[in-house]
N, CA and C of each residue as an Amber inpcrd file, in Angstrom:
protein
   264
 -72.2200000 -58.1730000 -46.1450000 -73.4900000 -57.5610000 -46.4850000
 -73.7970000 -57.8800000 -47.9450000 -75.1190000 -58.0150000 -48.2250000
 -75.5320000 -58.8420000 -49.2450000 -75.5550000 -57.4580000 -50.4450000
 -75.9760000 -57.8270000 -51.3000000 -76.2100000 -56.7840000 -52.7320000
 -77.2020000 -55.7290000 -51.9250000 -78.4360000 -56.7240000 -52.2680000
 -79.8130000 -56.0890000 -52.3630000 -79.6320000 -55.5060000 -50.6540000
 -79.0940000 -55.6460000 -49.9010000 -79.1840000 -54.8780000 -48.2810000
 -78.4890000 -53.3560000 -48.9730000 -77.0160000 -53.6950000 -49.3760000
 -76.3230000 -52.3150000 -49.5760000 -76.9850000 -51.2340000 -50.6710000
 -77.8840000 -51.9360000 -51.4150000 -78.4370000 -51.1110000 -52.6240000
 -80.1620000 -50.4480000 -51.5590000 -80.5970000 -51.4460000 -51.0580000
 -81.2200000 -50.8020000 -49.8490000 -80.8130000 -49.6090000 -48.8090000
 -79.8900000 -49.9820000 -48.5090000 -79.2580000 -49.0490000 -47.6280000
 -79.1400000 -47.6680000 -48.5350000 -78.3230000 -47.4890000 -49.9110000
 -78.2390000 -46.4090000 -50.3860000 -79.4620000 -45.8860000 -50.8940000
 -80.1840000 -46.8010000 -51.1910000 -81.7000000 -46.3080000 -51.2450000
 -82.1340000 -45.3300000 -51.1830000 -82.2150000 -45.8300000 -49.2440000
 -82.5900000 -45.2770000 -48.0370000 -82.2010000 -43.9060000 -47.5970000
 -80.7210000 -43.7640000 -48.1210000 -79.6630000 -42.9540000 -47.7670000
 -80.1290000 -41.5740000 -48.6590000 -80.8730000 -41.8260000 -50.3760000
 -80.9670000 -40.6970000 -51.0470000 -82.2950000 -40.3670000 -50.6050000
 -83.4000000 -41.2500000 -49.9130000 -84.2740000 -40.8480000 -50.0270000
 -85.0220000 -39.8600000 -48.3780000 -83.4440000 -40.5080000 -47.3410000
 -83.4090000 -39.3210000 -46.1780000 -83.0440000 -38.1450000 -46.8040000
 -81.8570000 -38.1140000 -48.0020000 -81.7770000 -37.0210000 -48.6960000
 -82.6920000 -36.1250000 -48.8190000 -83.5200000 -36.7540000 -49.4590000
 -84.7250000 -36.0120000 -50.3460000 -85.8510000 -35.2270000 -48.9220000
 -85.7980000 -36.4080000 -48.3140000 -86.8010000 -35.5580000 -47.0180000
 -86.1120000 -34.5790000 -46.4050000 -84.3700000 -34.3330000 -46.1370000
 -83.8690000 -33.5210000 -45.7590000 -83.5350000 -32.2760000 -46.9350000
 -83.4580000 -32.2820000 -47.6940000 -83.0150000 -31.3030000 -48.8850000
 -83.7390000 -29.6020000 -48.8270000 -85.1090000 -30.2590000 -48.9450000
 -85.5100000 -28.5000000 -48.7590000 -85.0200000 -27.7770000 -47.4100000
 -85.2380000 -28.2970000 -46.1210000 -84.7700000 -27.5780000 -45.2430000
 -83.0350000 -27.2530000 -45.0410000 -82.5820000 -28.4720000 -45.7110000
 -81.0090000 -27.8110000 -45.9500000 -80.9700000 -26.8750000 -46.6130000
 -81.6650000 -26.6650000 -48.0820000 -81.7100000 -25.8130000 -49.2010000
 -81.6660000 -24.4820000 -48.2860000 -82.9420000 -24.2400000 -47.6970000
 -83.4200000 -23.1850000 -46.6000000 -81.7310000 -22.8100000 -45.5080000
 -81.8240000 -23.6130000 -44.7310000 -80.3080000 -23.0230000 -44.2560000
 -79.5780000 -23.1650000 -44.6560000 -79.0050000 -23.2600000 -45.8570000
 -77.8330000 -22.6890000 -46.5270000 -78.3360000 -21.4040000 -47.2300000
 -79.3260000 -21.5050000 -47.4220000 -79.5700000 -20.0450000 -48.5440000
 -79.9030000 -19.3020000 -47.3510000 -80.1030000 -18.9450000 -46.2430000
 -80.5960000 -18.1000000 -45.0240000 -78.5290000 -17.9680000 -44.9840000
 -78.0750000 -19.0200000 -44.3640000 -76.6530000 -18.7670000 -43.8750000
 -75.5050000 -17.8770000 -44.9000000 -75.7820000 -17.9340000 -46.5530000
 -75.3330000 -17.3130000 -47.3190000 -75.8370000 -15.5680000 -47.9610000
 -76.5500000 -15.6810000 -47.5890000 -77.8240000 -14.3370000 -47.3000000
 -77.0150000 -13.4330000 -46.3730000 -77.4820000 -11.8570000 -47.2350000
 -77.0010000 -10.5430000 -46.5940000 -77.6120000 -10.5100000 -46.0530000
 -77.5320000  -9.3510000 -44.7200000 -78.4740000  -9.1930000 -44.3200000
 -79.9050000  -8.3960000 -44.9070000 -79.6370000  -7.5560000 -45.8970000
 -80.6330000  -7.0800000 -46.4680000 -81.5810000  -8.2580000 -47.4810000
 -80.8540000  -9.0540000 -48.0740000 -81.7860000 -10.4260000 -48.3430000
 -82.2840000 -10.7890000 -47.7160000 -81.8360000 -11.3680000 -46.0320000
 -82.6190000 -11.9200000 -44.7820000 -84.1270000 -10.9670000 -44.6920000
 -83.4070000  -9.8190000 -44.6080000 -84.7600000  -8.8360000 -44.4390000
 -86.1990000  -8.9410000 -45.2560000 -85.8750000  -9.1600000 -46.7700000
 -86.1630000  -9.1520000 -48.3050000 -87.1210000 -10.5250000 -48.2500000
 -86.6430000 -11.2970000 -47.5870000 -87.2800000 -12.8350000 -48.2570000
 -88.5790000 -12.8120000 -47.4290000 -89.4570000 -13.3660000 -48.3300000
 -90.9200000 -13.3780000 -48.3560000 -90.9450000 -15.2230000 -48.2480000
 -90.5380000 -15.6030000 -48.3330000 -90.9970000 -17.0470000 -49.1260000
 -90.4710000 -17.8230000 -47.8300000 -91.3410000 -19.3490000 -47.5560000
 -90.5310000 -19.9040000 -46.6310000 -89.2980000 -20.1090000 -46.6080000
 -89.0670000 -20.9610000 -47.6810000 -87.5490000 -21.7350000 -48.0760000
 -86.8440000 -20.6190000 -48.2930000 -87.0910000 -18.9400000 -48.4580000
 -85.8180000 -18.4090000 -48.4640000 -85.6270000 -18.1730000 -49.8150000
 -86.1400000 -18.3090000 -51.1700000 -86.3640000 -18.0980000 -52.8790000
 -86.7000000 -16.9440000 -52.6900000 -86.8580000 -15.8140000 -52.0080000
 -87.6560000 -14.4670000 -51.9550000 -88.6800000 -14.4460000 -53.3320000
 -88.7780000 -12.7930000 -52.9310000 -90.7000000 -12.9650000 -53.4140000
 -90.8540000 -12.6930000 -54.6820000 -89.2590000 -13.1230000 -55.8190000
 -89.5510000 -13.1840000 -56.8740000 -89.9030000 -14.6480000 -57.7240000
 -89.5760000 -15.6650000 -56.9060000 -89.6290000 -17.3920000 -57.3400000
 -90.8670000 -17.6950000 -57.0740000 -91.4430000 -18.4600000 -57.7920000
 -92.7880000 -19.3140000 -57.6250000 -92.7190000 -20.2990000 -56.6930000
 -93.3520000 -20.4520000 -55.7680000 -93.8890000 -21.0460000 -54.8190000
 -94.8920000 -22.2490000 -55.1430000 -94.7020000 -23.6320000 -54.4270000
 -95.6270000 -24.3310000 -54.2150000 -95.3090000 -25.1980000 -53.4290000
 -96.6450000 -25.0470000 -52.3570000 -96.5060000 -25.7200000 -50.8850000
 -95.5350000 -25.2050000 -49.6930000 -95.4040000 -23.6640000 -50.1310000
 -94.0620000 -22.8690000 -49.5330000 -92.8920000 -23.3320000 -49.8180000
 -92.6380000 -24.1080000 -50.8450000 -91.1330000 -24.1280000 -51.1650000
 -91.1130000 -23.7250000 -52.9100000 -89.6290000 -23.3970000 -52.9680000
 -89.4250000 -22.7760000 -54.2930000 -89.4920000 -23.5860000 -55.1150000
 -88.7470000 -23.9970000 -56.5610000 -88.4510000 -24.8000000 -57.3820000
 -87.0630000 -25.4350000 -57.6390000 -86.1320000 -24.7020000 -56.8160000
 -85.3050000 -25.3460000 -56.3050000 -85.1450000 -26.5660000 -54.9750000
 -86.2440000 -26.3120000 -54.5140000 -86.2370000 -27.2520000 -53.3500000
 -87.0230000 -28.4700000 -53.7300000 -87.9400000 -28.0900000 -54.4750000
 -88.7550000 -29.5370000 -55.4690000 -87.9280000 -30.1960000 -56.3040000
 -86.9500000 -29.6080000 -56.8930000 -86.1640000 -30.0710000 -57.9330000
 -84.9760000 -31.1400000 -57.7410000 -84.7280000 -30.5570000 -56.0340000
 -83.5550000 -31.2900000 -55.6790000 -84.2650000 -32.3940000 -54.8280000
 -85.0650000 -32.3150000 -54.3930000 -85.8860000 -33.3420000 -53.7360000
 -86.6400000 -34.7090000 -54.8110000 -86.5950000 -34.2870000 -55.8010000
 -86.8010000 -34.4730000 -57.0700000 -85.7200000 -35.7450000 -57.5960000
 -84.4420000 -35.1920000 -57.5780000 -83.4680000 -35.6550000 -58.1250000
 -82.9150000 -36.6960000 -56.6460000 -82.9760000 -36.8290000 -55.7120000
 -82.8130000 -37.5620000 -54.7050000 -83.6090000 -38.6330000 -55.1500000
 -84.9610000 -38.4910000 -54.9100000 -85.9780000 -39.6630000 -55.1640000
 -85.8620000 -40.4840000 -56.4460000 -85.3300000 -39.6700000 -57.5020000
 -85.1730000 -40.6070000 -58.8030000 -83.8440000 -41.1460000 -59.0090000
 -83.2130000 -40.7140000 -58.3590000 -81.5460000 -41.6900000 -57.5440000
 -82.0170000 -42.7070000 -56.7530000 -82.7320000 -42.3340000 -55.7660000
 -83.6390000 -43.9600000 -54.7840000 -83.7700000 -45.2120000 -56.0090000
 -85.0880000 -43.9510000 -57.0210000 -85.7950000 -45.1520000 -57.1850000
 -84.6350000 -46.1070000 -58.1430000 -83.6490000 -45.3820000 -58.8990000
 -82.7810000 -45.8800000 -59.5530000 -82.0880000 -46.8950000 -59.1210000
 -81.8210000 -46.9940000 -57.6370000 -80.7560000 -47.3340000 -56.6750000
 -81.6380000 -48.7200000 -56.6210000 -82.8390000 -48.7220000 -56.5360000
 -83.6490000 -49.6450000 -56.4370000 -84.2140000 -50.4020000 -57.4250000
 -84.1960000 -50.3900000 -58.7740000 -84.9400000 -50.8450000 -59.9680000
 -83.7760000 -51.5620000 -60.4450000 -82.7600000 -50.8000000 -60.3790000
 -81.7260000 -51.2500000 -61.7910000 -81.0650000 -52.7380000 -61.1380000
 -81.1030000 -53.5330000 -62.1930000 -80.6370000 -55.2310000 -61.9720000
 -79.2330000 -55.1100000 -61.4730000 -79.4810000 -56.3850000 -60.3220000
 -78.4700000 -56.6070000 -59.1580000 -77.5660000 -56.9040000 -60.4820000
 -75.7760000 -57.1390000 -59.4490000 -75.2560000 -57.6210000 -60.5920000
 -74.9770000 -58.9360000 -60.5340000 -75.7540000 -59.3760000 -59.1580000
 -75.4320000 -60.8330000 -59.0420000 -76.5730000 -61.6650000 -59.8360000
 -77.4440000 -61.0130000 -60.6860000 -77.9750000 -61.3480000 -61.4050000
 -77.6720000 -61.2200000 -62.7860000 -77.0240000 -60.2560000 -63.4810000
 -76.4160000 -59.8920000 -64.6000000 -74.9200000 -61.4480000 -64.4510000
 -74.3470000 -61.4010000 -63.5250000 -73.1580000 -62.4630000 -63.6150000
 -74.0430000 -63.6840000 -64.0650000 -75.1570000 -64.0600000 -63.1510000
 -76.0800000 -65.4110000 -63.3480000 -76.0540000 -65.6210000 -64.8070000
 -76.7310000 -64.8720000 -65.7130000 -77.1410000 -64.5720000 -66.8010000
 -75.8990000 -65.0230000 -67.8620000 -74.7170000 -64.3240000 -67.7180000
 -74.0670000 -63.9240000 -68.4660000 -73.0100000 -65.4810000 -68.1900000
C-alpha cells in the first residue's frame, strides 16, 4: 500500500471519527449518568440544561468533532515523506 492510500485511509478513519463523535459523546455520557442526571438532562447530547447548546449539541461535542477534522485535514496536507526523501 502506497503513502498517499494509507494517509487517505487514516484520513478517512478521523473523519468517520468526527461524524461519529457526538453521538458517542451522547452514549457515553447517558451510560455514565445517574439516574437522577438521566432524569435532569434537557439537552440532546446529554450536557444538561446548564451548557450552551448549538444545533442540539453541547460544546463538547463540537469540540471533539472539531479536533477529529483538524487531524483529517492534517493527515492530509502535511508532505508525503516520499517526497521529503526526493528532496533531501
Amino acid at each position: 500500500m502506497s503513502d498517499a492510500n494509507v494517509r487517505i485511509n487514516v484520513a478517512s478513519a478521523f473523519v468517520a471519527a468526527a461524524a461519529a463523535w457526538p453521538s458517542a459523546l451522547c452514549a457515553i455520557t447517558d451510560a455514565m449518568a445517574t439516574p437522577l442526571q438521566r432524569a435532569l438532562q434537557s439537552a440532546w447530547c446529554g450536557a444538561g440544561p446548564q451548557a450552551p447548546e448549538f444545533l442540539g449539541h453541547c460544546p463538547a461535542c463540537w469540540s471533539g468533532t472539531a479536533a477529529f477534522l483538524l487531524a483529517a485535514a492534517f493527515v492530509i496536507y502535511t508532505p508525503s515523506r516520499q517526497g521529503r526523501r526526493a528532496t533531501a
